[in-house]
C-alpha positions as protocol buffer text, in pm:
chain_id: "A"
residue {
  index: 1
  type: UNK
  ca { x: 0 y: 0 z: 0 }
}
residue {
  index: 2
  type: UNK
  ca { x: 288 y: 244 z: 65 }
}
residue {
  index: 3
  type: UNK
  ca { x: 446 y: 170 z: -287 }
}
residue {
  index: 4
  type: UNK
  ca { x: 53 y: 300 z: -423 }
}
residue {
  index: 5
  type: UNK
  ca { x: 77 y: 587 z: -218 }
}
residue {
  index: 6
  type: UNK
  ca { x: 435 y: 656 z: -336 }
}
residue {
  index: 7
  type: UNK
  ca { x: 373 y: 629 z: -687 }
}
residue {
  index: 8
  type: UNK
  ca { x: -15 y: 862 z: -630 }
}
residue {
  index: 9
  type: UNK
  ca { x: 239 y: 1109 z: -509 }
}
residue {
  index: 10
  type: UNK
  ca { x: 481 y: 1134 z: -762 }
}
residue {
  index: 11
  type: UNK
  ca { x: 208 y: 1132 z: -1068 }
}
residue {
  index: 12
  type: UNK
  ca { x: 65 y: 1430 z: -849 }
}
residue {
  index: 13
  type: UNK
  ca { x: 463 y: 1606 z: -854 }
}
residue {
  index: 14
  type: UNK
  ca { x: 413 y: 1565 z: -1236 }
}
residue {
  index: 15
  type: UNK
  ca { x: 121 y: 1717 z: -1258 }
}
residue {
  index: 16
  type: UNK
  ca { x: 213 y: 2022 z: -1058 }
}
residue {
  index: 17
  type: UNK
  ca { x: 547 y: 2041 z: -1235 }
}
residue {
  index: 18
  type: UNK
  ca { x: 366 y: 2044 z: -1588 }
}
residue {
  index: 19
  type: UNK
  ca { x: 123 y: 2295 z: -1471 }
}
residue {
  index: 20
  type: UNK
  ca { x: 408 y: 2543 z: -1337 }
}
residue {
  index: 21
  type: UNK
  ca { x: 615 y: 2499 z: -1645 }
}
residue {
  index: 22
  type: UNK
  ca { x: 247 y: 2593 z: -1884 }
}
residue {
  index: 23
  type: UNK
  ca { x: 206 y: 2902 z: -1647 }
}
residue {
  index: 24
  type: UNK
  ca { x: 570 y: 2997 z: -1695 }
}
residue {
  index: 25
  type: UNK
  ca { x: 549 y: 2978 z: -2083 }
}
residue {
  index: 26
  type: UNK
  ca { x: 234 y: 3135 z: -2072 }
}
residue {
  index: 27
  type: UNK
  ca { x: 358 y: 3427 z: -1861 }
}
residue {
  index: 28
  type: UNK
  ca { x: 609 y: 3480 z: -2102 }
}
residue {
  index: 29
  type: UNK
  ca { x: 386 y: 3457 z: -2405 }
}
residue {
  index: 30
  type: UNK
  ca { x: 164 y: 3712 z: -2268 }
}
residue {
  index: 31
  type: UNK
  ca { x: 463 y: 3946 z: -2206 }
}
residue {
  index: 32
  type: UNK
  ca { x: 636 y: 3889 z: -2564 }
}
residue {
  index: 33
  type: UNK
  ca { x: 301 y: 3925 z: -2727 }
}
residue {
  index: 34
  type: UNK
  ca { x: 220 y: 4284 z: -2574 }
}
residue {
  index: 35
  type: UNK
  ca { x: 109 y: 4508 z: -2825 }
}
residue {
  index: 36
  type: UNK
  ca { x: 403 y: 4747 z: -2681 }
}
residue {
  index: 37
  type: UNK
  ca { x: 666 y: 4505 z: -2772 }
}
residue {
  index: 38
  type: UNK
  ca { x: 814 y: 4488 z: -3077 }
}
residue {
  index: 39
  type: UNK
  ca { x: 694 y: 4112 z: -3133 }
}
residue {
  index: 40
  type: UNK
  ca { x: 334 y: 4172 z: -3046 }
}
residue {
  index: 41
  type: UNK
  ca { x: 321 y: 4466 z: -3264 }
}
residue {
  index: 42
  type: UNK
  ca { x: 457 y: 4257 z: -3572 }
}
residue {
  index: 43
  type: UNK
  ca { x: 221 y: 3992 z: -3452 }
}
residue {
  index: 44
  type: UNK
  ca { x: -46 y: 4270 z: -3495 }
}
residue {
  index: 45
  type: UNK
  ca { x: 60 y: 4339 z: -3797 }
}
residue {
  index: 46
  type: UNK
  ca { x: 104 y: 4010 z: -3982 }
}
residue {
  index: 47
  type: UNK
  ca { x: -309 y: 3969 z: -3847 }
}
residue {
  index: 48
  type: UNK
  ca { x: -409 y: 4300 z: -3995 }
}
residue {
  index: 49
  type: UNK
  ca { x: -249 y: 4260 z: -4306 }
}
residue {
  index: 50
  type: UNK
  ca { x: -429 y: 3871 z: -4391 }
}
residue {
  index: 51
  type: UNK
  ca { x: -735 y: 4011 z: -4273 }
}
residue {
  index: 52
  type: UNK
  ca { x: -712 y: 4287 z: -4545 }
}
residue {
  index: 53
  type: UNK
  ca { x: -622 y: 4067 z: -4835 }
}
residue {
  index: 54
  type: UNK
  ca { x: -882 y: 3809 z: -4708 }
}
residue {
  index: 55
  type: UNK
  ca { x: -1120 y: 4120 z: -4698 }
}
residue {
  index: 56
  type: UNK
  ca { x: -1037 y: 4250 z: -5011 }
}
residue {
  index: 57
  type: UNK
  ca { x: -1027 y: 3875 z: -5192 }
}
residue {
  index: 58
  type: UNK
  ca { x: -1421 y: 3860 z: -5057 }
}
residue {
  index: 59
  type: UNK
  ca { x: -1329 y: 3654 z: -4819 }
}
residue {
  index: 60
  type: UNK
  ca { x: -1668 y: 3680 z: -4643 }
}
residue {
  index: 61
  type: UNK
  ca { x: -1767 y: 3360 z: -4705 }
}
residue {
  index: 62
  type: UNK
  ca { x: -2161 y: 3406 z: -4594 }
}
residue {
  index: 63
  type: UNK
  ca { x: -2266 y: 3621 z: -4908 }
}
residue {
  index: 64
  type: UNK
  ca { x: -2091 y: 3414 z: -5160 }
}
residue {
  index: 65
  type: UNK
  ca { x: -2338 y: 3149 z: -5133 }
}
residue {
  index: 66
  type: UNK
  ca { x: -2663 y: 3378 z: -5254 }
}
């Protein structure tokens, strides 16, 4: 019964590990990706520009049909 507890424990340590390490990247993501940093600005940018050309393709999609 020990050796079940022992093992419960450590796949719990995972867990907890994993979920720091997701928080950390996300932290970090959220913090590159600013729209005051130079990466979340040519994030921005790279969006705003395919949404233009999709725009300007007629990429609307729901009046095509009619």
């Amino acid at each position: 019964m020990l050796q079940r507890i022992r093992k419960f424990t450590q796949k719990g340590q995972g867990i907890v590990e994993y979920a720091l390490i997701l928080a950390f990247v996300v932290a970090i993501a959220a913090v590159a990706l600013s729209t005051d940093s130079g990466i979340g600005q040519a994030v921005k940018n790279v969006f705003s520009r395919t949404a233009t050309q999709l725009d300007s393709a007629g990429g609307s999609g729901a009046s095509s049909g009619s």
